[in-house]
N, C-alpha and C positions, 0 to 999 in steps of 0.2 A: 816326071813330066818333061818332055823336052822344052828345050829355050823358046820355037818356035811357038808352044799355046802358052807358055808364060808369058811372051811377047805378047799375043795377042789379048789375051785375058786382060792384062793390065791396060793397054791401049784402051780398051774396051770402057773401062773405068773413069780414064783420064778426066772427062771434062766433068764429071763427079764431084772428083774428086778439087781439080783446080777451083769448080765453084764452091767448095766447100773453105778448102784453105783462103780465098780472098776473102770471103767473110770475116774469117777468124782474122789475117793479118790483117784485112782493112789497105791491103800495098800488096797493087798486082806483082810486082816485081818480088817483094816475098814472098807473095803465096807459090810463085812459080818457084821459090826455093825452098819452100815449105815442101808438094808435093816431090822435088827430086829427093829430100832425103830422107820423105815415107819410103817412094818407092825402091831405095837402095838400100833401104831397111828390112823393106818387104822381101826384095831379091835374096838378100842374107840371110832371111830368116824363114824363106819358102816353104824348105822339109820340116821346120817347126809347126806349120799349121796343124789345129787340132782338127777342126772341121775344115775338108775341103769346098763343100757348097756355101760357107759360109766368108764367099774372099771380099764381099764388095763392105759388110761390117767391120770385117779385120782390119781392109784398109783406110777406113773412116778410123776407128780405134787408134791405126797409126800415125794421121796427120794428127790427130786430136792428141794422145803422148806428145809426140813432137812439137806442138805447136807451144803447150803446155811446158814442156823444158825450154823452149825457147822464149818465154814469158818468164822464167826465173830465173833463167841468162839475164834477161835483156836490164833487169833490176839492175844487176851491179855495171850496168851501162847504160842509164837512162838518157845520158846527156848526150850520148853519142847518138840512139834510134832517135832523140824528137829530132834530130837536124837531118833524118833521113826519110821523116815523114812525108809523104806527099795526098796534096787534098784534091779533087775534082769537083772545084766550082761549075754548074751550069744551069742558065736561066731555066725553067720550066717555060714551056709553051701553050698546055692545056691543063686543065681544071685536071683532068684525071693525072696528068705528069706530077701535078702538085699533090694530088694526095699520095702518088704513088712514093714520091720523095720524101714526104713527113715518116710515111711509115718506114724508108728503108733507115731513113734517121732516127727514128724510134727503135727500130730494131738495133742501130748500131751501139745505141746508150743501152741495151742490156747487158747485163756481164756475161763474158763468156760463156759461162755454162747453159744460162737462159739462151741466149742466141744461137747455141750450138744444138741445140733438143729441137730447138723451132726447124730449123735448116737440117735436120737429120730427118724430122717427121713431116714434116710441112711439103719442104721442097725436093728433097729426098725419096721420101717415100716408105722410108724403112719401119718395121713393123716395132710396135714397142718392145717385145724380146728383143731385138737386134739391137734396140739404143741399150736397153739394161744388160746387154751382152759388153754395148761396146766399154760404158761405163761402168760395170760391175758390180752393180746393184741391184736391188728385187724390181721388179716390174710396176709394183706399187710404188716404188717412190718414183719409177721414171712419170708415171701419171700423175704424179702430186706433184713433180718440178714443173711439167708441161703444164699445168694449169695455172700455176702459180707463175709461168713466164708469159704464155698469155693473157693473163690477166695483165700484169706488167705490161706488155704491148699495147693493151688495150688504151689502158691509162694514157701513156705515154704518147699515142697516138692523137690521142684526144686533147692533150696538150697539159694532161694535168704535171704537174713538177713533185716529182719524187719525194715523200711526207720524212722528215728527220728523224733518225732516230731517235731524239731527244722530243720527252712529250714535256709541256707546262700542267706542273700538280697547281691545282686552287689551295690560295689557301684558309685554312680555319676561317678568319677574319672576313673571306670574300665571298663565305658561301650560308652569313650571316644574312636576313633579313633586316632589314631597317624598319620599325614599327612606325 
């Protein structure tokens, strides 16, 4: 394939792709360095592709790797990324702004992978072969996490607070009657 439809192929993608990566990084400035070294990835690895109709998956698959090694980088440098966190306080104006910003902060409290399935299929568009393509799993579980993230969403939207995983056993004594 010449450089010329690789160039444009990819271009084509781009803003895809960027909105996927800020998701993930949460920091426009990373995500923009998220997507450069999918796509330097991608460039290196072009005549690797197995399916060619399959490029817009593949390179969701590579910000998603990438994002993912860069998430077990950043461990053994935690103290460095909070001091390079950056937050976007801004008032809402309308009742709709507001629910529209509970939810994308509900969204942002799901973990990774929850977040990532929502924004492949939701916003995305991608068919659920293509996410258990990107992910590498059966089809069945990618509909069993996507349920199980919106449900999560749901929750979360609603304002209920994540249940512990620690449950309280009754004990013997408390589940006595008193005559």
């Amino acid at each position: 394939m010449p450089a010329s439809d690789i160039d444009s192929a990819l271009r084509e993608q781009l803003p895809s792709l960027r909105r996927f990566a800020r998701w993930l990084a949460r920091d426009p400035h990373a995500a923009d360095d998220l997507v450069q070294a999918a796509l330097e990835r991608a460039i290196s690895a072009w005549s690797k592709r197995r399916d060619a109709q399959a490029l817009r998956p593949w390179l969701f698959a590579i910000v998603y790797r990438q994002f993912l090694d860069g998430q077990r980088r950043s461990q053994r440098y935690a103290g460095l990324l909070s001091r390079l966190g950056i937050s976007h306080d801004s008032q809402p104006s309308a009742e709709r702004e507001v629910l529209a910003r509970s939810t994308l902060e509900a969204m942002q409290r799901l973990p990774v992978e929850q977040r990532s399935l929502l924004l492949w299929v939701s916003v995305e568009g991608l068919s659920y072969q293509e996410v258990a393509d990107i992910l590498q799993v059966p089809i069945g579980t990618v509909m069993s996490r996507l349920s199980r993230a919106r449900d999560a969403l749901r929750r979360l939207s609603d304002g209920e607070i994540p249940a512990s995983p620690l449950r309280l056993l009754k004990t013997p004594a408390a589940t006595k009657s008193t005559p």
